[in-house]
C-alpha positions in Angstrom: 0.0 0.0 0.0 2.6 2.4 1.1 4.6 1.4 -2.1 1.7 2.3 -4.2 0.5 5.7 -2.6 4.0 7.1 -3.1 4.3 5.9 -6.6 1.2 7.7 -7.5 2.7 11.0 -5.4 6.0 10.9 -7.3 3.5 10.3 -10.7 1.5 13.6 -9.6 4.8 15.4 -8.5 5.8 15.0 -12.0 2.7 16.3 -13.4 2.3 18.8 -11.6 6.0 19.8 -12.9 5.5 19.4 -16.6 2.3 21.3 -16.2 3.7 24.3 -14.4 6.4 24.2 -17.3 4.1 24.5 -19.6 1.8 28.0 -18.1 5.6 29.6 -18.0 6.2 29.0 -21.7 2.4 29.8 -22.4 3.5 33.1 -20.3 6.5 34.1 -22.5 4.9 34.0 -25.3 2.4 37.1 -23.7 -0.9 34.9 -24.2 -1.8 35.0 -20.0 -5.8 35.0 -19.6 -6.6 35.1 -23.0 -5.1 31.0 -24.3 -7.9 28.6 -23.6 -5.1 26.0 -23.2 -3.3 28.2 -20.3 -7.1 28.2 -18.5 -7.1 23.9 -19.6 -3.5 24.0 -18.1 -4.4 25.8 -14.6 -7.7 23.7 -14.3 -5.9 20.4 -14.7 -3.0 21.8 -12.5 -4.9 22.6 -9.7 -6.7 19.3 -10.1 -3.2 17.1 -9.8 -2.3 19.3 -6.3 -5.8 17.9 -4.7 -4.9 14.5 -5.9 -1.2 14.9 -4.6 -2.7 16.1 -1.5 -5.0 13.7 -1.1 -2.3 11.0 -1.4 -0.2 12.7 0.6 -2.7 12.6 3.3 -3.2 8.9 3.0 0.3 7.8 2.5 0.8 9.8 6.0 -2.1 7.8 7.5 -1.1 4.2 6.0 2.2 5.0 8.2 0.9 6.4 11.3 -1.4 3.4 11.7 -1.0 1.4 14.8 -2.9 -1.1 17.1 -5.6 1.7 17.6 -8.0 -0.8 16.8 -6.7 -3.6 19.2 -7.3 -1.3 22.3 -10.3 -3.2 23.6 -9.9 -6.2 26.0 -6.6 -6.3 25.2 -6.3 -2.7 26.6 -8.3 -3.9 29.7 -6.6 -6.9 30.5 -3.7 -4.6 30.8 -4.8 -2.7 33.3 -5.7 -5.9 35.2 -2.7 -7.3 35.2 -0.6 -4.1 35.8 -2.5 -3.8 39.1 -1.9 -7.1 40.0 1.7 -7.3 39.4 1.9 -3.9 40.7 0.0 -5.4 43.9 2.7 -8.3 43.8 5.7 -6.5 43.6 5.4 -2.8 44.3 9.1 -2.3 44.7 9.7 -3.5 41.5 10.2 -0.6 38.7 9.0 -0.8 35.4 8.0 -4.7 35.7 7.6 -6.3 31.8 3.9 -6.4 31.3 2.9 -9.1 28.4 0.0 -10.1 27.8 -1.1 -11.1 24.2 -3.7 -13.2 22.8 -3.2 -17.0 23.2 -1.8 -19.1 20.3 -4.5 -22.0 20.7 -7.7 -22.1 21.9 -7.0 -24.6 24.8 -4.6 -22.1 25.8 -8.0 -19.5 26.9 -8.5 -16.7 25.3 -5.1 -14.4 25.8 -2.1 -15.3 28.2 -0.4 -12.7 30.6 3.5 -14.3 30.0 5.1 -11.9 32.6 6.2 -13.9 35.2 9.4 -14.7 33.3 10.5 -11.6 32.8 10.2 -10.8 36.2 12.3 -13.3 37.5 14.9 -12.9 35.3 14.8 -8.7 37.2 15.2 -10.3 40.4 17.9 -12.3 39.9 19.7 -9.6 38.2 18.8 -6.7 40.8 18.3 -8.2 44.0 19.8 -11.6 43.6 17.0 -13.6 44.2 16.0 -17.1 42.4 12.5 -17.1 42.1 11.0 -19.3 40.2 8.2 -18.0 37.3 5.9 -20.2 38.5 5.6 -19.4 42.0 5.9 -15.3 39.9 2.7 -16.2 38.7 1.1 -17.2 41.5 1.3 -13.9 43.1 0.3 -12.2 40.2 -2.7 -14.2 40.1 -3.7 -13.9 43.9 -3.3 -10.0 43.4 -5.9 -10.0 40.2 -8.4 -7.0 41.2 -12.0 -7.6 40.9 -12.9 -7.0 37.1 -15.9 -8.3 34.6 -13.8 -9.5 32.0 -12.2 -12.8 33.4 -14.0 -15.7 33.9 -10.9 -17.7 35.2 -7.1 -18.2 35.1 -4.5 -21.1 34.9 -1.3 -21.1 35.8 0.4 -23.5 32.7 3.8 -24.6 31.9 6.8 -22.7 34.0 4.7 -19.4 34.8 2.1 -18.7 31.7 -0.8 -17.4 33.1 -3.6 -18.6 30.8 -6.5 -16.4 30.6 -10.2 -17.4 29.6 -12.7 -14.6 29.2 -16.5 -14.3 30.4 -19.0 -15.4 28.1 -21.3 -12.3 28.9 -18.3 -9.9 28.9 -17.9 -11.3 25.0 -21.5 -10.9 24.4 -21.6 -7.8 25.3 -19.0 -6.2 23.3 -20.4 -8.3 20.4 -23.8 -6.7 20.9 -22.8 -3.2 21.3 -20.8 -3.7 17.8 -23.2 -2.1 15.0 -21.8 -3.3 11.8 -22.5 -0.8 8.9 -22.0 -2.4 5.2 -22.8 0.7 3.5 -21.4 -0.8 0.0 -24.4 -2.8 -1.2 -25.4 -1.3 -4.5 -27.5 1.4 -4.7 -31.0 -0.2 -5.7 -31.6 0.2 -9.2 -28.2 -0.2 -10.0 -25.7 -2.7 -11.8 -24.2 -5.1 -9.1 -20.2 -4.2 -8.6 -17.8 -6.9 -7.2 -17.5 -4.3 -4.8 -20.5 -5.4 -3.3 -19.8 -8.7 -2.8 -16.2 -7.8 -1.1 -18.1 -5.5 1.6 -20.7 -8.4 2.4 -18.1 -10.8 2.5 -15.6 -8.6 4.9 -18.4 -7.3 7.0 -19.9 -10.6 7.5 -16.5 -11.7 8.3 -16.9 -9.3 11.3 -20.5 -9.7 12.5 -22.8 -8.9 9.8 -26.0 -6.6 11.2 -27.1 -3.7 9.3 -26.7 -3.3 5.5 -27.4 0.5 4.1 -28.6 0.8 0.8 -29.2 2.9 -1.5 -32.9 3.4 -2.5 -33.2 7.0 -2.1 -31.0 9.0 -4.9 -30.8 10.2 -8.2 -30.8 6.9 -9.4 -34.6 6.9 -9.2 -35.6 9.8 -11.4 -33.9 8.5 -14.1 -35.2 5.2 -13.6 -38.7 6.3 -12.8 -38.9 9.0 -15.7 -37.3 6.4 -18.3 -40.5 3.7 -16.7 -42.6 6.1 -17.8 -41.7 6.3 -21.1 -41.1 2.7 -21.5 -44.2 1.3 -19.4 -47.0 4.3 -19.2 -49.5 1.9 -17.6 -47.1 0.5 -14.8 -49.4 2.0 -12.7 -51.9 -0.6 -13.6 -50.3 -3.5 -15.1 -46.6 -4.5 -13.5 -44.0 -3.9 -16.1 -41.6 -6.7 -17.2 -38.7 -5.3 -16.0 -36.8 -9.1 -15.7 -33.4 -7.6 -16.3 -32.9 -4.4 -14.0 -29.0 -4.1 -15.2 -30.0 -3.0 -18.9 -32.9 -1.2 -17.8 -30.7 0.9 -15.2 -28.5 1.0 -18.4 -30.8 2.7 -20.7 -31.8 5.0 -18.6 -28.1 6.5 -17.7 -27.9 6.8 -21.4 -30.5 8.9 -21.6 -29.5 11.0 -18.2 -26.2 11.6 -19.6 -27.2 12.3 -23.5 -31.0 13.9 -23.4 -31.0 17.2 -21.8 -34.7 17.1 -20.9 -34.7 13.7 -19.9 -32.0 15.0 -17.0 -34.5 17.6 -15.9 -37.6 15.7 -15.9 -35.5 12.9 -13.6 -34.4 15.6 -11.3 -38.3 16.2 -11.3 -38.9 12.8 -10.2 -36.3 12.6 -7.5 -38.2 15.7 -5.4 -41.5 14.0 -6.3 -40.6 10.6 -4.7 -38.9 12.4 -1.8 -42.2 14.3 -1.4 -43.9 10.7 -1.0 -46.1 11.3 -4.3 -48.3 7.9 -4.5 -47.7 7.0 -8.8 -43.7 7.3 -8.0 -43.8 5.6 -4.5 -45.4 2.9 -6.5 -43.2 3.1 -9.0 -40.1 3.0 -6.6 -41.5 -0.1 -5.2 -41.6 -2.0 -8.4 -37.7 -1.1 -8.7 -37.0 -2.0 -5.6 -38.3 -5.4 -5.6 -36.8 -6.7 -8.3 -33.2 -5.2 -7.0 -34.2 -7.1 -4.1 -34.8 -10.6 -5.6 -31.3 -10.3 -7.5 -29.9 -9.2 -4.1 -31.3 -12.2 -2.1 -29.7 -14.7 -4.8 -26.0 -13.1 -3.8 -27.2 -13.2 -0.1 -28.0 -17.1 -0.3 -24.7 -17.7 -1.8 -23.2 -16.5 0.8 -25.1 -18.0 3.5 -25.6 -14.7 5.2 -28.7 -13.2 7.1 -28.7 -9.4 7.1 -30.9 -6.0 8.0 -31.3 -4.0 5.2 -32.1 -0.3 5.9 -32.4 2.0 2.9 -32.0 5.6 3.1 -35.5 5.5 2.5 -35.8 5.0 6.2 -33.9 7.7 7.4 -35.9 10.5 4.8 -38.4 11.8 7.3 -35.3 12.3 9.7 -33.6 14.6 7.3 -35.5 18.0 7.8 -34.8 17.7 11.5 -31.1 17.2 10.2 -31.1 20.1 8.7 -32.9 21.8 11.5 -30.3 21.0 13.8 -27.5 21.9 11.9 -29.0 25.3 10.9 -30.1 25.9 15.6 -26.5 25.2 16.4 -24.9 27.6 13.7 -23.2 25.3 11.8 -25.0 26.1 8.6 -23.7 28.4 5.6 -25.8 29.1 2.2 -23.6 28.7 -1.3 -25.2 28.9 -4.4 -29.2 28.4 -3.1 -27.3 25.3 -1.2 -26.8 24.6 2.9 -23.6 23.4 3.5 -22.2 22.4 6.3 -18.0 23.4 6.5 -16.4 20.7 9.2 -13.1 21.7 10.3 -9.8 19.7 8.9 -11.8 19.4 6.0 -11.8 21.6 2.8 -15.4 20.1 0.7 -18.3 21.1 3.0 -21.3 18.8 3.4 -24.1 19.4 1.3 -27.1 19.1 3.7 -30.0 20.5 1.3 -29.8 21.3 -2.5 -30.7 24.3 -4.1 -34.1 22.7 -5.3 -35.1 21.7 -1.3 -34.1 18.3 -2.0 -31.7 16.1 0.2 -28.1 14.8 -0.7 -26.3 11.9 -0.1 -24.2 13.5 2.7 -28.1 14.7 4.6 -28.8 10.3 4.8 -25.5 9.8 6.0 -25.6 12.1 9.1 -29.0 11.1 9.6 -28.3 7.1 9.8 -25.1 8.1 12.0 -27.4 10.3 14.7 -30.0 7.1 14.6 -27.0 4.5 15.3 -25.9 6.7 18.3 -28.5 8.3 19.9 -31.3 6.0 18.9 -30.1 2.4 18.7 -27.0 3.7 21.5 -24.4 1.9 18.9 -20.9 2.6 20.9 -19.1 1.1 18.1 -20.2 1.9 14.9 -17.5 0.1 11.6 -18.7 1.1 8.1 -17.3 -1.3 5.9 -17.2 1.0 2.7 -14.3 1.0 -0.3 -11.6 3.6 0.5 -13.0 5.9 -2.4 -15.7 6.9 0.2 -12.5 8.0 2.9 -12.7 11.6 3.0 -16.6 11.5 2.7 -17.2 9.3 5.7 -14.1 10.9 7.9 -16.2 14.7 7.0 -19.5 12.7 8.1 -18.1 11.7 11.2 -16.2 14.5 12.5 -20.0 16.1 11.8 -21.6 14.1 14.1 -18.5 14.9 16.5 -18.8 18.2 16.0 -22.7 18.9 16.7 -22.0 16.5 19.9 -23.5 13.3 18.5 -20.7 11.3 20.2 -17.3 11.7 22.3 -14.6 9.2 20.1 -12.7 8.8 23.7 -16.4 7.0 24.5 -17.6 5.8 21.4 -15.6 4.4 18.6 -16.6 5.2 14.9 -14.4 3.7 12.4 -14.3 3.4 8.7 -13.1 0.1 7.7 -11.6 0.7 3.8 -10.6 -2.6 1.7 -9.5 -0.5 -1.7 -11.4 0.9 -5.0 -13.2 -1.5 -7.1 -13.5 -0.3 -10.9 -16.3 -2.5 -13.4 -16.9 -1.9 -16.5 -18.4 1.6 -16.3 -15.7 2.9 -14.0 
């Protein structure tokens, strides 16, 4: 990974070279704001430095990473043991503490291995031959009260063998609120990117799959029905192969001028709960569905689906709250939401009243933490959605959603995915 990010910076560096070389000569030569090429030059130019900085910023967080994410019971059994051998030996300065998790299963869960580091101190500082084992022992009658253990055994010379509470490990598994936000959006072709996120989240504890059913997709897809189907509203259409259908209509988004409008129409119709176009929506949707459930038995996974759909009536009070705390700024018609560290605001409501992508993501985050008291939220996503989901979160920080020194929301990247349309 970190071979590849600073490949790509180097690439950009070079770029971003050759293009400044290029505006200097297009400056000699006395053609400065007037060369269409120049204006071609400084677009692309200052495109290439938000790439580079982009990389630059991920290269810097590929290195810095740590065992952040192993702070949990590892972290707690610790503290445990810390006290205990502090409670043993509380002469003793800077005593190793070890404790990893255990090699085999009949091992317990993780093994505190300090006792023979200890010894080895005492013989070299105070000359005394203790043995590990009767180390150990100590340490173990000094273990403080705690809800993580269930029991410990003393194995071998002095490994003390650890083995965890069932409801301790319940309970962190229940307070974990898995988010595989990389389904495709309903409507849409399948990506192998799909699969991936099912597959990794599930890997993890699959709960809670986001989907979207809510977006732009719709009004093209409801505008081209229309066209295609005028009496869906009264006998179902045929639409047995959603992939071309979703096809055709994209064509006509990105080619027919009016088309583009009259789908933008849709979208604020269908977000305005309009009956023909929530029926409409429903047809798409359950065919998505029935291609979706052929992945899900192939994988032999159960999962909660929750659209963005289901976060809509949410989103006004979104705004609401953004707009009561002074958070919100007005660009162009649009509220937009500027998070600090962060140079691309949030776009909370378009210019036309109508939601983004950015309003249904805060909204599903305030309803994991406040409503469903998620205090660890992963969002199993491709890496292409990084700077989106960091903005979203530091968001929800900022407004006082959640304290990250209470409650851990992470982003869970496996890399970019590109099919056939890119």
């Amino acid at each position: 990974m970190n071979y590849y990010v600073t490949t790509q910076i180097s690439f950009q560096e070079n770029e971003i070279k050759l293009l400044s070389a290029e505006i200097e000569r297009l400056k000699n030569f006395g053609c400065l704001g007037v060369s269409p090429s120049l204006e071609g030059l400084r677009d692309e130019n200052a495109k290439l430095k938000y790439r580079l900085n982009f990389l630059k910023k991920s290269l810097q967080e590929e290195r810095s990473k740590s065992t952040k994410s192993m702070i949990n019971i590892n972290s707690c059994l610790q503290e445990i043991f810390g006290a205990a051998i502090q409670a043993a030996y509380p002469d003793l300065e800077n005593p190793p503490l070890v404790v990893t998790p255990s090699q085999q299963p009949k091992f317990g869960d993780y093994q505190c291995n300090s006792a023979m580091g200890i010894s080895q101190i005492l013989l070299k500082t105070r000359e005394q031959k203790v043995s590990p084992r009767e180390i150990a022992e100590r340490i173990v009658k000094n273990i403080p009260a705690n809800e993580c253990i269930d029991k410990v055994e003393i194995a071998g010379p002095g490994f003390i063998n650890v083995h965890l509470r069932k409801d301790f490990v319940s309970k962190q598994l229940s307070s974990l609120l898995i988010n595989g936000v990389q389904p495709p959006a309903i409507g849409k072709r399948k990506k192998p990117m799909f699969k991936r996120s099912l597959i990794l989240s599930s890997s993890i504890a699959p709960r809670l799959n986001h989907l979207g059913d809510w977006g732009t997709q719709f009004g093209m897809l409801i505008a081209h029905l229309q066209d295609k189907f005028p009496d869906y509203l009264s006998v179902s259409p045929p639409i047995g192969d959603l992939q071309a259908f979703y096809k055709e209509s994209k064509q006509r988004f990105d080619t027919e001028e009016e088309f583009k409008k009259r789908a933008y129409q849709c979208v604020v119709l269908l977000q305005s709960k309009n009956p023909d176009f929530i029926k409409a929506w429903n047809l798409i949707c359950d065919v998505s569905r029935r291609e979706f459930q052929k992945i899900y038995n192939c994988l032999d996974i159960t999962i909660i689906e929750r659209g963005e759909s289901f976060y809509h009536d949410m989103m006004k009070d979104i705004v609401k709250e953004f707009e009561d705390k002074g958070f919100v700024q007005v660009d162009d018609g649009r509220k937009v939401v500027f998070v600090p560290g962060f140079s691309v605001p949030l776009t909370i409501m378009k210019s036309d009243g109508g939601f983004t992508y950015d309003t249904s993501d805060l909204a599903a985050l305030k309803h994991r933490l406040c409503e469903e008291k998620g205090d660890i939220l992963i969002y199993v996503v491709d890496s292409g959605q990084s700077v989106h989901l960091q903005t979203v979160f530091a968001a929800g920080q900022m407004i006082g959603w959640y304290d990250p020194k209470v409650t851990r929301v992470a982003h869970a990247a496996f890399g970019v995915v590109l099919g056939e349309d890119k």
